[in-house]
N, C-alpha and C positions, 0 to 999 in steps of 0.2 A: 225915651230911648230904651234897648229895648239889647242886650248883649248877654255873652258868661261873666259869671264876676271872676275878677281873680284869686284866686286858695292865696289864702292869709300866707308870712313868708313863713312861720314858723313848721304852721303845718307840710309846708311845700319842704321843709329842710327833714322833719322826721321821718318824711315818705321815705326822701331820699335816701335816708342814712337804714332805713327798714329796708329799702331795694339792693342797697350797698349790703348790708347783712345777711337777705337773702342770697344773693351772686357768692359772696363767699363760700357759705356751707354748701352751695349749691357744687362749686369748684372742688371744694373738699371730701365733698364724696365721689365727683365723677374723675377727679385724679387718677387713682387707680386705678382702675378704667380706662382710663387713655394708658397710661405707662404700660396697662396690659397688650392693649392691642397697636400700641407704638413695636413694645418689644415683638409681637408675634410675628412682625414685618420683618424683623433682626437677620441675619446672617447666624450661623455659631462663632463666627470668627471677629464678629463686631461687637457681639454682647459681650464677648470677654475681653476688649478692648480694652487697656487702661484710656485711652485718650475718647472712649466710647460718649455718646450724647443719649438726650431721651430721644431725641425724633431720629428715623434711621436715616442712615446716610442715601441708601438705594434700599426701595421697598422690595421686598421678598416676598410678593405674591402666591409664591409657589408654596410656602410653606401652606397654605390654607388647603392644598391642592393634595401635600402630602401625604400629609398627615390621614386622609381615607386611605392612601393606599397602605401605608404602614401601621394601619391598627384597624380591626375592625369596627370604625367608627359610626356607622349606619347602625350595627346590632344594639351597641352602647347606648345611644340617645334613645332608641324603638324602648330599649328594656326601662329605661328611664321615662320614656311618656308611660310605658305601659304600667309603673309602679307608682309614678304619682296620679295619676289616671285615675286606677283603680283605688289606691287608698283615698283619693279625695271622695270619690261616690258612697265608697263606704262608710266611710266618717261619715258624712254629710246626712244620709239616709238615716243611720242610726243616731246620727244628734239632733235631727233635726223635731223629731219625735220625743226625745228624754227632756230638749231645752223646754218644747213646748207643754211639756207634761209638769215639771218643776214649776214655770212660770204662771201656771192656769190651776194649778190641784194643791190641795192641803194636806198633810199627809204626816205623823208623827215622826219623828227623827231625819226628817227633812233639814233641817240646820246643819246637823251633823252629815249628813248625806254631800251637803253642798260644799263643808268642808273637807270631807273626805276627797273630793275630785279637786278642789286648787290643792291638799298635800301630793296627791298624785303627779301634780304638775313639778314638784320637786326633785323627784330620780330622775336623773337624765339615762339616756340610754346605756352609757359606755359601766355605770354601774352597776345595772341589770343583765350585764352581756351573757353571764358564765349563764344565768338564770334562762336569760331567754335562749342561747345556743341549744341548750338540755330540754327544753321543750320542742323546739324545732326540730331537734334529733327524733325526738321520741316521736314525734307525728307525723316525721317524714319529711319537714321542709326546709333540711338546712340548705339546702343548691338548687332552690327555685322562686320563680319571681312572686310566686301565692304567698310566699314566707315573708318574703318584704314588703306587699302589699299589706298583710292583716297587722306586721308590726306597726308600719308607719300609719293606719289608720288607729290603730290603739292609744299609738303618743299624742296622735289629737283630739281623740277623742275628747279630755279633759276640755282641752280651749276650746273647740266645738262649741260643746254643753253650755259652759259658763258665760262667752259671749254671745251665746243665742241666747239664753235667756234672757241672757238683760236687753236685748233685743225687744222682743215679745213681748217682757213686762213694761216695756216703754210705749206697746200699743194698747191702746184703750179694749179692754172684752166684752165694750157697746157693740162694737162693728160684727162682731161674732153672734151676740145674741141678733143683732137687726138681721143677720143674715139667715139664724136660726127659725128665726117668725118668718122668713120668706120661705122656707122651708127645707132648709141645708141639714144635715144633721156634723154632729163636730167634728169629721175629719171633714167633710167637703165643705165647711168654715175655713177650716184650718187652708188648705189650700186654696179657698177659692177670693178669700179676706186677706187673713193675715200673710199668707207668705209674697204675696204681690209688694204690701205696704211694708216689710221685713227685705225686701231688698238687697237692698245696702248693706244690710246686717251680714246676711247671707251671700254676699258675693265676695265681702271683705274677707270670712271666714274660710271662703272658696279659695281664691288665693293665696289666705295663708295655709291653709293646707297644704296647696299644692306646691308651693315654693320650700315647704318644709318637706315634702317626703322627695323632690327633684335637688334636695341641697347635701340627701342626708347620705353618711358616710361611711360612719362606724360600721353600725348595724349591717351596713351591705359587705364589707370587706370583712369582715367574721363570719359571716352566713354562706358567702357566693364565693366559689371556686375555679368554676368553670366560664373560660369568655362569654360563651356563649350568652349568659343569663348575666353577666356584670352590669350594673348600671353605667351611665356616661363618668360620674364622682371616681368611681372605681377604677373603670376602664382606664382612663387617660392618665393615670398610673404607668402606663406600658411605656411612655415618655422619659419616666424617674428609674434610670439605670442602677446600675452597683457603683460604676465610676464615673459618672457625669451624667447630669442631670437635662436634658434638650428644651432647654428654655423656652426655644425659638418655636417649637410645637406644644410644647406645656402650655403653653399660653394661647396661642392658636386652636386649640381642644377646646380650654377656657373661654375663648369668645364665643364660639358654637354653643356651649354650654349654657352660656347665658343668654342666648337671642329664643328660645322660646317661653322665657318667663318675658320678658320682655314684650313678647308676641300678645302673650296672654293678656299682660296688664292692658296694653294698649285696645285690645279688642275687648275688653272687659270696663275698661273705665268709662265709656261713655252712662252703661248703666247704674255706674254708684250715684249719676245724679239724676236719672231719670227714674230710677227708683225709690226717688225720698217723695217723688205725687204720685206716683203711679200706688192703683186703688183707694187713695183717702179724696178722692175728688165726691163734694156733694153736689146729689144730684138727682 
């Protein structure tokens, strides 16, 4: 006879209560989330509701509709791909070369080097503000998007570095030499080997970049003045009056805000796992 067996009962009950834990946290984060774009559907006259609910009563499509005309919201999001855009290339360009330099070379006060870059990961921006404003001044970029770009590549550069390397040093420097005796010299190694079978490393790093210079807030409302060059974080500010705050479009800015990392992740995630064989295939 010839069937599936059936999962022991204990096992079938841990699954279950491991599914039941998942679904929770899972709920617990996408909450927010909902209550956001529950409210963006809101009325103003319903959000302030005492006898108000989360789900709207009658959806207010129009607010999604409005909110372009009432803000320039088309510049906002452009200036915001164009600052995570840009800082993630630059990051990425220049870590990708330091990580793999660290990870493959020997090199005296390298220890101290490596610690020097996770203390750097310690000043957050808003304590370097007066610092970084007075530099910007002085070279011209406090009301422009180049200024936000080289910042927000700066602040990752640190996580760049350190999670590439360990990236790197998790691949074998066989593959580099075999590819060396085929007749590579070490940069077209480095690209033609390692960065294939680095992946994952590299795409995870990609995202968090990008998620961090399209999140970031401070740094843009100290530096940018002018609409035109606001990023999205900034911009929909224009929502947050003197004497009331527009909820019902706050939030509806808010959803727009977060449907192109969204975009990314999803167009991006197929590769985190097609990049854990891609180039280590013998052959």
């Amino acid at each position: 006879m010839s069937g599936k067996k059936s999962m022991p009962l204990g096992k079938l009950i841990s699954r279950m209560l491991l599914y039941f834990v998942v679904f929770d946290i899972c709920m617990l984060i996408l909450y927010p989330y909902f209550v956001m774009f529950c409210t963006a559907l809101k009325s103003r006259a319903e959000i302030f509701s005492i006898n108000g609910t989360i789900l709207p009563i009658e959806a207010m499509w129009s607010n999604f509709a409005d909110i372009w005309t009432m803000a320039p919201m088309a510049s906002y999001m452009l200036n915001s791909i164009k600052v995570a855009a840009g800082s993630t290339i630059i990051a990425m360009l220049c870590g990708i070369p330091a990580a793999y330099a660290l990870s493959r070379m020997k090199f005296k006060g390298q220890t101290a080097f490596l610690g020097f870059i996770i203390v750097s990961q310690m000043f957050a921006p808003v304590v370097l503000l007066i610092g970084i404003y007075k530099v910007m001044q002085t070279i011209g970029l406090t009301n422009s998007i180049w200024g936000l770009v080289f910042i927000n590549a700066a602040f990752n550069q640190a996580f760049t570095i350190w999670l590439l390397r360990g990236t790197f040093m998790s691949i074998s420097p066989d593959m580099e030499q075999a590819a060396t005796i085929d007749g590579c010299n070490r940069v077209q190694a480095m690209l033609r080997v390692l960065l294939p079978v680095a992946a994952p490393g590299i795409v995870t790093t990609l995202i968090f970049i990008f998620i961090n210079a399209w999140n970031e807030y401070t740094v843009a409302l100290c530096l940018i003045s002018t609409d035109t060059f606001k990023p999205l974080t900034v911009g929909i500010n224009i929502f947050n009056g003197y004497n009331m705050i527009e909820w019902q479009y706050l939030f509806a800015a808010s959803v727009f805000a977060i449907v192109p990392v969204v975009i990314l992740f999803m167009s991006i995630e197929k590769h985190l796992v097609s990049g854990l064989t891609s180039g280590g295939v013998k052959g």
